[in-house]
MMTF fields as JSON, N, C-alpha, C and O atoms, coordinates in Angstrom:
{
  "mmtfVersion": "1.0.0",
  "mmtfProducer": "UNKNOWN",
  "numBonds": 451,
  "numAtoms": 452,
  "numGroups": 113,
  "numChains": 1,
  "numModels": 1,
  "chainsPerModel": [1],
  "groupsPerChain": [113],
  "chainIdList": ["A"],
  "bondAtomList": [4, 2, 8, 6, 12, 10, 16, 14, 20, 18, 24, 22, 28, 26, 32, 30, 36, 34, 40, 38, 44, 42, 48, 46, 52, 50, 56, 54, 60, 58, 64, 62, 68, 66, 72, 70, 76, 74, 80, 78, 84, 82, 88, 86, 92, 90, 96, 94, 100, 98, 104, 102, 108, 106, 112, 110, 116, 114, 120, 118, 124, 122, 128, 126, 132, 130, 136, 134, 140, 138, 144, 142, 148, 146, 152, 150, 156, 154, 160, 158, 164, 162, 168, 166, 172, 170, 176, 174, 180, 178, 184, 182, 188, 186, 192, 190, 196, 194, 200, 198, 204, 202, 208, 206, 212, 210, 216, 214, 220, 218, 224, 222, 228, 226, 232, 230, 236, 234, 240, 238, 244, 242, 248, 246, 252, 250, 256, 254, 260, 258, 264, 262, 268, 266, 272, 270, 276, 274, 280, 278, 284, 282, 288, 286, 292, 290, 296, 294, 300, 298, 304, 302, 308, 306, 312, 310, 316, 314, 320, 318, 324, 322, 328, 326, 332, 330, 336, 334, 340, 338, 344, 342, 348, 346, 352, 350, 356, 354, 360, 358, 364, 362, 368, 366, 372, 370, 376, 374, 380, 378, 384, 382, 388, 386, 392, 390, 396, 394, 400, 398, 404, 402, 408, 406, 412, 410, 416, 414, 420, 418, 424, 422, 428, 426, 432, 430, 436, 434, 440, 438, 444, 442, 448, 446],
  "bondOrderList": [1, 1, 1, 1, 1, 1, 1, 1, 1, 1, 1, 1, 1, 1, 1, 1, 1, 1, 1, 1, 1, 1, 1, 1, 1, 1, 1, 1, 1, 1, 1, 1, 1, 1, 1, 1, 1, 1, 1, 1, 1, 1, 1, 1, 1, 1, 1, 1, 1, 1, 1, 1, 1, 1, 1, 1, 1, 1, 1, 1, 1, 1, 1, 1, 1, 1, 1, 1, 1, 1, 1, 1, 1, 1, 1, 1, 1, 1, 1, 1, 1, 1, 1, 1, 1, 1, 1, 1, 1, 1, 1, 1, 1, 1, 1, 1, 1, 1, 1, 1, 1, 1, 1, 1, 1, 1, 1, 1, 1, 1, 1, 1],
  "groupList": [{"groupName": "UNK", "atomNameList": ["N", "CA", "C", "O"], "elementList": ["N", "C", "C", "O"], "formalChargeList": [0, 0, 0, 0], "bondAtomList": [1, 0, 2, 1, 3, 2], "bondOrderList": [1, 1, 2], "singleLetterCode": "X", "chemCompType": "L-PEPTIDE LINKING"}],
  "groupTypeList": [0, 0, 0, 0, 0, 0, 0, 0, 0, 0, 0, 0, 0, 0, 0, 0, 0, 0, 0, 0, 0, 0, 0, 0, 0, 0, 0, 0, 0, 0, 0, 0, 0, 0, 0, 0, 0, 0, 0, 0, 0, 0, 0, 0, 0, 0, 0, 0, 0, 0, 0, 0, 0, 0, 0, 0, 0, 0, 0, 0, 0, 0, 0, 0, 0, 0, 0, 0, 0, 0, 0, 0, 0, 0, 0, 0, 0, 0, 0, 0, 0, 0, 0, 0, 0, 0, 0, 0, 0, 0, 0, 0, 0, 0, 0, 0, 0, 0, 0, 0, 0, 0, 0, 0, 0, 0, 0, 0, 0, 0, 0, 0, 0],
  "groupIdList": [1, 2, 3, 4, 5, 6, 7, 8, 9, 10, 11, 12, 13, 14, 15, 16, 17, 18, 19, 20, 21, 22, 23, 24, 25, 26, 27, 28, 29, 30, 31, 32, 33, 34, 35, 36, 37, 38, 39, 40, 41, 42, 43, 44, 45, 46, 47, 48, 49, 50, 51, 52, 53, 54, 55, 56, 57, 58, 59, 60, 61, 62, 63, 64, 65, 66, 67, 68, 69, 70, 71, 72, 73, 74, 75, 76, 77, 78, 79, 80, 81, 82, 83, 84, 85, 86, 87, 88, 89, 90, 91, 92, 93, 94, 95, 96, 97, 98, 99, 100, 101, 102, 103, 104, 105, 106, 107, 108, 109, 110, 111, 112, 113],
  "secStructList": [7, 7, 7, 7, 7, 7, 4, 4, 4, 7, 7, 7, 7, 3, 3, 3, 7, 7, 1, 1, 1, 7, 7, 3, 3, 3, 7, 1, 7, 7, 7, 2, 2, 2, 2, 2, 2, 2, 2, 2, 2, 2, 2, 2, 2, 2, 2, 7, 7, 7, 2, 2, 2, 2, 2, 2, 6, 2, 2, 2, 2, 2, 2, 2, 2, 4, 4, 4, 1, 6, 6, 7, 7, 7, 7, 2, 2, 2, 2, 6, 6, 1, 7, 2, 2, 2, 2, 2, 2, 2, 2, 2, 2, 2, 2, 2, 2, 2, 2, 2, 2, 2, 2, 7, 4, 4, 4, 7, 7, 7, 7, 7, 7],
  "xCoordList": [54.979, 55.644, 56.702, 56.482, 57.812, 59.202, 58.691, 57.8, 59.018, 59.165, 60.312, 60.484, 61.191, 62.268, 62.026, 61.096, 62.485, 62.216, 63.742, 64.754, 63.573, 64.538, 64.959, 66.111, 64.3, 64.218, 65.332, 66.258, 65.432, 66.615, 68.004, 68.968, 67.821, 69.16, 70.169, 71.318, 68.723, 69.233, 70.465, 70.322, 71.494, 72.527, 72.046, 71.432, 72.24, 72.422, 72.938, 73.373, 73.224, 73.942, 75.479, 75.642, 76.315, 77.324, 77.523, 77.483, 77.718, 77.675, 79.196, 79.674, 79.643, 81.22, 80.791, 80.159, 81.466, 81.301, 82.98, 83.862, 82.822, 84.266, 84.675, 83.844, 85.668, 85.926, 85.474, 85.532, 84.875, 83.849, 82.675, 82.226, 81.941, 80.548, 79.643, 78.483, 80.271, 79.788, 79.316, 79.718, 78.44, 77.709, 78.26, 78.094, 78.696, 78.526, 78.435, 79.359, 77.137, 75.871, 76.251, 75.754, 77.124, 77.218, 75.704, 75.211, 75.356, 73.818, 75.05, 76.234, 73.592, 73.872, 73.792, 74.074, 73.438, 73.183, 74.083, 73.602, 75.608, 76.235, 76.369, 76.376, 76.491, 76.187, 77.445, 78.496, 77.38, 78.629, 79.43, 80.588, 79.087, 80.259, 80.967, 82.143, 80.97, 81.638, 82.404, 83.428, 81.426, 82.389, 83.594, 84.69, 83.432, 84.553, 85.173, 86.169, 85.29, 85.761, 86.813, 87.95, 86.786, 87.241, 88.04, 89.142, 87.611, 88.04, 89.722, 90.825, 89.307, 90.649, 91.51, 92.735, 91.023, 91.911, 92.341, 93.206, 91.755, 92.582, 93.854, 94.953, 93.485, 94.462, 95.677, 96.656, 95.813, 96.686, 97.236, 98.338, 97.162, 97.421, 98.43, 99.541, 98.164, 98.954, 99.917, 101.087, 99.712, 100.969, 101.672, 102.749, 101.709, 102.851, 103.478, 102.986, 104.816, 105.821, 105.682, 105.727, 105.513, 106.378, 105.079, 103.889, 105.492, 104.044, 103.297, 102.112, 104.206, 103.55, 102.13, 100.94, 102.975, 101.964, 100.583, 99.548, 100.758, 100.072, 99.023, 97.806, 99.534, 98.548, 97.893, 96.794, 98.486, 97.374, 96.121, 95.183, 96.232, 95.332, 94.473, 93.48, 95.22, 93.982, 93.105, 91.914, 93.78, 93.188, 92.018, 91.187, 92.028, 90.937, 90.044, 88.861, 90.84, 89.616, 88.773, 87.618, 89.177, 88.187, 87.312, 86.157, 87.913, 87.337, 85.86, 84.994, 85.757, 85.209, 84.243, 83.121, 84.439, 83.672, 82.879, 81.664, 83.199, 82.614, 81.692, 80.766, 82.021, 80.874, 79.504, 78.459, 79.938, 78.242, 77.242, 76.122, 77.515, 76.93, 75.96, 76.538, 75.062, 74.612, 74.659, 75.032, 74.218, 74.294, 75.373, 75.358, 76.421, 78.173, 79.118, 79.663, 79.702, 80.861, 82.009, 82.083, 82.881, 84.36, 85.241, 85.054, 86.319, 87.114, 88.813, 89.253, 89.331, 90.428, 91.293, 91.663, 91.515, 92.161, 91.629, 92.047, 90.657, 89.83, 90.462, 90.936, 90.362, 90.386, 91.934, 92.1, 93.156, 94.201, 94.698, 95.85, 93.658, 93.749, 93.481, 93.726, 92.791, 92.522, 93.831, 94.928, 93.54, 94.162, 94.409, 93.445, 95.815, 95.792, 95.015, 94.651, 94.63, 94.209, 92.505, 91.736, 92.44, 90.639, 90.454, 89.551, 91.285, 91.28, 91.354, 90.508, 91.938, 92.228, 90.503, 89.919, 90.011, 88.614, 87.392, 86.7, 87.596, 86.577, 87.153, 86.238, 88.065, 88.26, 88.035, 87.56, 88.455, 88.053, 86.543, 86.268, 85.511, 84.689, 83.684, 82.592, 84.243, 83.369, 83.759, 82.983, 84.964, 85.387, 84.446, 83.651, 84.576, 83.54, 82.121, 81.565, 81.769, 80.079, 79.773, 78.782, 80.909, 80.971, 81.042, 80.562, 81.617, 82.209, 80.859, 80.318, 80.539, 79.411, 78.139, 77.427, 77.692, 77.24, 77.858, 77.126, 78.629, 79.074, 78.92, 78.716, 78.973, 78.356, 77.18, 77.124, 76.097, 75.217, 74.385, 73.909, 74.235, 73.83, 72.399, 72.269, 71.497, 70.148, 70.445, 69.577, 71.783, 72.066, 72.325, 72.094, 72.701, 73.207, 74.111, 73.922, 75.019, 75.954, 77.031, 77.695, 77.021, 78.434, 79.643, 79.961, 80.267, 81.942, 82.75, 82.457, 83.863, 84.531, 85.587, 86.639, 85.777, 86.975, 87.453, 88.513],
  "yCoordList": [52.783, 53.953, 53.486, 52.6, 54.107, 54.419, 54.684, 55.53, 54.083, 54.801, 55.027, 54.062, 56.132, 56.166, 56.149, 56.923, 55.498, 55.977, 56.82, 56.507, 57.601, 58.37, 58.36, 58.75, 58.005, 57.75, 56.642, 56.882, 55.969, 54.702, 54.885, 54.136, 56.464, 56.739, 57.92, 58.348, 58.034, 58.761, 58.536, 57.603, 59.249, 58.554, 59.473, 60.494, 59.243, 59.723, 60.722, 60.759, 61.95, 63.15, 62.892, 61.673, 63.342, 62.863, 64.007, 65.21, 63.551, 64.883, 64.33, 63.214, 65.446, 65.984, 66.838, 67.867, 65.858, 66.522, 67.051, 66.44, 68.62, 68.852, 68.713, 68.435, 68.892, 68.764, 69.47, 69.217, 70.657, 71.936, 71.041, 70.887, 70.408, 69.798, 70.259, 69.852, 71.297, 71.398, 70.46, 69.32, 70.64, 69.68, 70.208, 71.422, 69.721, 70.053, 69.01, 68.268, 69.101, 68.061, 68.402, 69.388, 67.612, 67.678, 66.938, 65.895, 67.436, 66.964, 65.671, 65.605, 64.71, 63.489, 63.832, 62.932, 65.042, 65.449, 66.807, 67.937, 66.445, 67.437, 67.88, 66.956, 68.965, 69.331, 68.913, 68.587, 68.915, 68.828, 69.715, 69.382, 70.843, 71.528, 71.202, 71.393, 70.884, 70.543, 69.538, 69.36, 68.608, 67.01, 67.641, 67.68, 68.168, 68.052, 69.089, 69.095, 69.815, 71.017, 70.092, 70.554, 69.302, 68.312, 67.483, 67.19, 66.945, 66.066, 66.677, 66.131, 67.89, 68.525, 69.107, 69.109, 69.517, 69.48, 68.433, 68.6, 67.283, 65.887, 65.439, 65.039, 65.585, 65.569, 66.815, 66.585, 67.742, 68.58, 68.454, 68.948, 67.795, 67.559, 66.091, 66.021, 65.415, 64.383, 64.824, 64.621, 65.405, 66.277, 66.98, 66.385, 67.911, 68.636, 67.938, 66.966, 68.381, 67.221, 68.173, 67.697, 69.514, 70.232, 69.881, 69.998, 69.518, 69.54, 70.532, 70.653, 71.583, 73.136, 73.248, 73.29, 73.276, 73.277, 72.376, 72.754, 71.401, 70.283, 70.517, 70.391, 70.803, 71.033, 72.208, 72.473, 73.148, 74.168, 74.279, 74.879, 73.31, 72.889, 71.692, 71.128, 71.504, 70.006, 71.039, 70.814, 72.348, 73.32, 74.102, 74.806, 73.938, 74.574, 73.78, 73.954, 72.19, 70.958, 71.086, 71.479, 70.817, 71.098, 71.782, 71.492, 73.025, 74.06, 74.37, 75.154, 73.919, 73.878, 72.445, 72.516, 71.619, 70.149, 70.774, 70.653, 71.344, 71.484, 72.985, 73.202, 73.782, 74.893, 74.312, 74.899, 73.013, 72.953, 72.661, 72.261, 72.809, 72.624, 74.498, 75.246, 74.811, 75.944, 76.583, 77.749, 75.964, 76.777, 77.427, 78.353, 76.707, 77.142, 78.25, 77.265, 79.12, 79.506, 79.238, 79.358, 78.872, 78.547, 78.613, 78.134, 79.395, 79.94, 78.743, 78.015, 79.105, 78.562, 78.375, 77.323, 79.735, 79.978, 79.29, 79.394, 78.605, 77.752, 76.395, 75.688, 76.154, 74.761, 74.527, 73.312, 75.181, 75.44, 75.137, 74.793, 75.322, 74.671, 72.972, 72.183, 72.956, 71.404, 70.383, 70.847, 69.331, 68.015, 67.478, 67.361, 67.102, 66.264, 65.265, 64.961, 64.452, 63.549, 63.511, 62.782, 64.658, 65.037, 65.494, 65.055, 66.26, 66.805, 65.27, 65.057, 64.696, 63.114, 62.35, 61.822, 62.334, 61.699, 62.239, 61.717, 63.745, 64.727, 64.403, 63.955, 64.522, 64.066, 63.048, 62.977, 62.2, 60.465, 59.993, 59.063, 60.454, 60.213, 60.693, 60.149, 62.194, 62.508, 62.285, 62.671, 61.65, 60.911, 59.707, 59.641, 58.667, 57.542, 57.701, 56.976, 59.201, 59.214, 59.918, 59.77, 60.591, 60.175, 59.365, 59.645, 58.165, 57.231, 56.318, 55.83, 56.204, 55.565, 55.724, 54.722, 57.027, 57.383, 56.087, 55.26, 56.092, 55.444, 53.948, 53.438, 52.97, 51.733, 51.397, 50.356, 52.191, 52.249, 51.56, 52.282, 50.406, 49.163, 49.593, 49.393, 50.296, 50.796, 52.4, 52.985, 52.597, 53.558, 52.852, 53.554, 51.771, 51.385, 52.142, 52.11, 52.828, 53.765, 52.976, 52.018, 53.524, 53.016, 53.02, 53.837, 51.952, 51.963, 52.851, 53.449, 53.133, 54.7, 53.649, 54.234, 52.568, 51.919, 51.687, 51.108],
  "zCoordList": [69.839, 70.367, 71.371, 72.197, 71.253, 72.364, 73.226, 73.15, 74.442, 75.514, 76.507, 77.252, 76.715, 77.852, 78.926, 79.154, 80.056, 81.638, 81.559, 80.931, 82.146, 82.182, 83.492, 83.682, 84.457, 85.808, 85.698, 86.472, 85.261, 85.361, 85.265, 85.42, 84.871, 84.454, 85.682, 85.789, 86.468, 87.762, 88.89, 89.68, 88.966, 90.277, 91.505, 91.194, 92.718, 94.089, 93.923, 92.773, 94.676, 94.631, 94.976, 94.935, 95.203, 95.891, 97.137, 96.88, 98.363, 99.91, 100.128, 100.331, 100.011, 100.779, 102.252, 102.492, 103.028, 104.682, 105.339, 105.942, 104.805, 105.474, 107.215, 108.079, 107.386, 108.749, 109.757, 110.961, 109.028, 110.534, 110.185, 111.32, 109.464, 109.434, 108.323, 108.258, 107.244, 106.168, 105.394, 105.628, 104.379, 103.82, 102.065, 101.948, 101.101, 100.26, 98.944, 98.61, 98.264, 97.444, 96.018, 95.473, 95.394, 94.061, 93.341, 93.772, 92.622, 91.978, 91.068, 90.737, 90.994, 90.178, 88.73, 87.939, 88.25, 87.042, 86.759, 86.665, 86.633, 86.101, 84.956, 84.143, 84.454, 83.053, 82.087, 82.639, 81.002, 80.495, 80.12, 79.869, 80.007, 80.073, 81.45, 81.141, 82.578, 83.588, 83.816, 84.476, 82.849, 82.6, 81.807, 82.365, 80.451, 79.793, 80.317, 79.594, 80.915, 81.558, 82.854, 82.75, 83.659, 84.435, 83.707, 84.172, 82.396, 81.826, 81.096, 81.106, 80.573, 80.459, 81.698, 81.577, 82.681, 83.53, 84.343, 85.202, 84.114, 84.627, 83.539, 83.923, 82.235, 81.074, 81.371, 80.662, 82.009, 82.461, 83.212, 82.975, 84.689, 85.614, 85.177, 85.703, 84.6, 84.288, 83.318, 83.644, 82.154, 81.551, 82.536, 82.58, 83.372, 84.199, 84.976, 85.55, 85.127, 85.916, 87.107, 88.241, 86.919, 88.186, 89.346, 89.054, 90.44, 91.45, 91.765, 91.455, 92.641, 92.318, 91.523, 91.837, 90.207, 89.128, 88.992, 88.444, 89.468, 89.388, 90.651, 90.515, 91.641, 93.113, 92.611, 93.098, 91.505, 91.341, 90.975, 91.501, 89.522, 89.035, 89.58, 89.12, 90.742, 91.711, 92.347, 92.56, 92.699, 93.619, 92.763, 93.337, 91.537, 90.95, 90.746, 91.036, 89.881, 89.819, 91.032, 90.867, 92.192, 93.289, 93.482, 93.796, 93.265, 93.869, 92.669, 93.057, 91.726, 90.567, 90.882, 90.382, 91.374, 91.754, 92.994, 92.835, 94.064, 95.053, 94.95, 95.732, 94.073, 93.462, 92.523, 92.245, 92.189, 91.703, 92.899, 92.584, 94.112, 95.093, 95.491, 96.281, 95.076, 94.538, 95.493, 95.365, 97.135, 97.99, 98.646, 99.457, 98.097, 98.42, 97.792, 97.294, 97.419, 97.2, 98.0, 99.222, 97.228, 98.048, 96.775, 95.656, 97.311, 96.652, 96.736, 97.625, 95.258, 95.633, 96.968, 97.489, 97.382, 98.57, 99.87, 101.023, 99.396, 100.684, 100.552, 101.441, 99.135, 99.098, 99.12, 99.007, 99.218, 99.269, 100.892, 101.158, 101.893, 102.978, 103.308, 104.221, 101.897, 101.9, 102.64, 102.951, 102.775, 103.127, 101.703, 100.947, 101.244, 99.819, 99.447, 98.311, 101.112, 100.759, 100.411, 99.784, 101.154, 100.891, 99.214, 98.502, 98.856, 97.637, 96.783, 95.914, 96.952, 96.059, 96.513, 95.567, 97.463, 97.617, 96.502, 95.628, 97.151, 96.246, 94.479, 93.788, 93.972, 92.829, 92.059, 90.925, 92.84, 92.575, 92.691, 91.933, 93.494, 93.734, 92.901, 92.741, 92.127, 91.106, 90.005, 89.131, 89.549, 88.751, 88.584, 87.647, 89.617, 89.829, 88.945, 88.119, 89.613, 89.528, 87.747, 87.032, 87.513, 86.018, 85.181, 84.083, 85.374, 84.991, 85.104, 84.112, 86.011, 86.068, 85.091, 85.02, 84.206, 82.876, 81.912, 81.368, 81.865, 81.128, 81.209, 80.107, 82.397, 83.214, 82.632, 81.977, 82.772, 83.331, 82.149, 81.273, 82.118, 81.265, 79.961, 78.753, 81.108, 80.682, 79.256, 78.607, 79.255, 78.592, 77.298, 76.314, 77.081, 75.575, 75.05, 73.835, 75.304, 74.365, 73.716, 74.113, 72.809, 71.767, 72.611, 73.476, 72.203, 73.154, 72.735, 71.7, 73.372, 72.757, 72.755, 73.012, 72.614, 72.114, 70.559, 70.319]
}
């Protein structure tokens, strides 16, 4: 008989600490509709030239990364106060912790090359 630990396949949560002292805990287990849901709006964001356009859709990626945090609502118009550069951390970082599925040696997955 097979056996999986499935436990091996666990990441850390990821905690975003805004500047009033908020806490907000993306689970290590995002669903996929959220991955590919991210995944096309990172593919959008690199198609548009106009910036405008482009900060809009960073303003939703966000605002959409920092709502799987269950105990939170925050609305675009929040994250629209963001810092660019905070918005580029929060992005990248759950970029990372996706990406890392993919690393993650104990998974064996086929290469998408």
């Amino acid at each position: 008989m097979a056996t999986f630990d499935m436990s091996s396949y666990e990441n850390e949560p990821l905690v975003f600490k805004n500047l009033y002292g908020e806490d907000y805990t993306i689970p290590a287990d995002m669903p996929l509709e959220f991955i590919l849901k991210i995944g096309n709006l990172q593919k959008k964001v690199e198609k548009i030239k106009d910036e405008k356009k482009q900060a809009e859709v960073m303003f939703e990626l966000v605002t959409i990364i920092l709502n799987l945090d269950e105990s939170q609502q925050i609305t675009v118009d929040e994250v629209r106060k963001f810092d660019f550069k905070y918005m580029v951390v929060i992005i990248n970082e759950t970029m990372k912790q996706i990406n890392s599925i993919d690393q993650n040696p104990n998974l064996n997955l086929p290469s998408s090359n």
